[in-house]
C-alpha positions in Angstrom: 14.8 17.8 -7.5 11.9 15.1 -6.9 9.2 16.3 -4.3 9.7 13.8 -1.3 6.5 11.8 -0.1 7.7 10.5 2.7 10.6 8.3 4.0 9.9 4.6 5.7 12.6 2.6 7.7 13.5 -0.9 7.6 15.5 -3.5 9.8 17.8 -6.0 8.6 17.3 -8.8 11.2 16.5 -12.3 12.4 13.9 -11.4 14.2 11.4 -10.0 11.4 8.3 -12.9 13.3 9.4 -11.1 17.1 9.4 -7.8 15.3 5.9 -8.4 13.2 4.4 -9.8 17.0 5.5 -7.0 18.9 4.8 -4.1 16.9 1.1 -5.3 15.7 0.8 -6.5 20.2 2.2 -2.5 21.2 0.9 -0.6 18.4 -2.0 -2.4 16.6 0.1 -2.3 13.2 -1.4 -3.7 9.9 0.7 -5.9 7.8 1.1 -4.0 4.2 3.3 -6.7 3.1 4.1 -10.2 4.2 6.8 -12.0 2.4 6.6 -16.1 1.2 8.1 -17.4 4.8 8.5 -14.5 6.3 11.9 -13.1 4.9 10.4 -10.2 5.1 7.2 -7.8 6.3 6.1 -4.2 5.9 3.8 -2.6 8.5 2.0 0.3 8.9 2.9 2.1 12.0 0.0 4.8 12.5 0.2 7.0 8.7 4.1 5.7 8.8 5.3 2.3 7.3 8.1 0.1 9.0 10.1 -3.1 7.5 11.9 -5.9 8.9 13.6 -8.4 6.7 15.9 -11.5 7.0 19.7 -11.0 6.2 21.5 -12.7 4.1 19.2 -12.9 1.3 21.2 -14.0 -1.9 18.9 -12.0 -4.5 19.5 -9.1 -2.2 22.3 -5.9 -2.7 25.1 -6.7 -0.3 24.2 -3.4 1.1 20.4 -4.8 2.8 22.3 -8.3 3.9 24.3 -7.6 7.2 22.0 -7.5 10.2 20.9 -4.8 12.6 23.8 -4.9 15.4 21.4 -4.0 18.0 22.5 -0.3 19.0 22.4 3.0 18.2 18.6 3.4 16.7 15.6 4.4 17.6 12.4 4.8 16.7 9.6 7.7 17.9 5.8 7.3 18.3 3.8 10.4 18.4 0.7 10.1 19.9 -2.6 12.0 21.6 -2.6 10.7 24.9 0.5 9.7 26.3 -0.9 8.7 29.6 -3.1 6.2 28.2 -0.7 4.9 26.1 1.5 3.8 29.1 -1.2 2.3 30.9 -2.3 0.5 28.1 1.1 -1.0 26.6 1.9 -1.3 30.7 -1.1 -3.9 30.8 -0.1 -5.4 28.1 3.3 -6.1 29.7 5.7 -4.9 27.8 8.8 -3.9 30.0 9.1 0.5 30.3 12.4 0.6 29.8 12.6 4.7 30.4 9.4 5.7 32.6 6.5 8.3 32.1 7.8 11.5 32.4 7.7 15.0 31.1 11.1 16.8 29.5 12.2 20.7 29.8 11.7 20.5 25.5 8.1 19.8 25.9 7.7 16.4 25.5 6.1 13.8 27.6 6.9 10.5 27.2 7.9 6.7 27.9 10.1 4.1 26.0 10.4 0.5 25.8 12.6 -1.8 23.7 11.9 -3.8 20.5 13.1 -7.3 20.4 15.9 -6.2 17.9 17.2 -3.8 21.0 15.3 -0.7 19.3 14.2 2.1 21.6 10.5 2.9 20.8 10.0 6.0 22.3 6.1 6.8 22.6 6.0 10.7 22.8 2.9 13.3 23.4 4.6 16.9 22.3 3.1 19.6 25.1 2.1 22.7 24.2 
């Protein structure tokens, strides 16, 4: 078997332009890759990478062409400081869709939505 490096996610969607704004606005993400008018874009998300691209795309295997339906995913951000975090995306104005709180399993955490109707959980683990 191949040794795994690591796994990256992507999101068949009209909304890869909302989707590049919000998640360099929320979580200062770099552009890695930026497609000819914008069909698609690859972002680093922290050490992780994260994709949106158009649907429909003719050169494209009918498996990458349907769209994101808008349920049933989410996403996970692990960071240091959890409180800051929510003060600082709160400023910013994003809408906290599940509030600051702490969970018997030891995390702490706070989620808000992406515009493709992805949960973006932003997570401290506790000791």
């Amino acid at each position: 078997m191949a040794t795994i490096r690591k796994l990256w996610s992507g999101v068949v969607t009209d909304k890869v332009a909302e989707s590049l704004d919000f998640y360099v606005r929320y979580f200062n993400s770099e552009v890695i890759y930026e497609g000819e008018d914008l069909w698609v874009v690859v972002l680093s998300v922290g050490e992780s990478e994260l994709g949106f691209m158009k649907p429909g795309l003719e050169f494209q295997s009918s498996l990458f062409q349907a769209p994101f339906a808008g349920q049933g995913l989410w996403f996970t951000v692990d960071v240091d400081d959890v409180d800051a975090e929510y003060e600082r995306i709160r400023a910013l104005g994003a809408p906290i869709e599940v509030s600051l709180r702490d969970e018997p399993w030891g995390d702490r955490h706070f989620s808000i939505l992406d515009p493709n109707g992805i949960g973006v959980d932003i997570v401290q683990r506790l000791e």
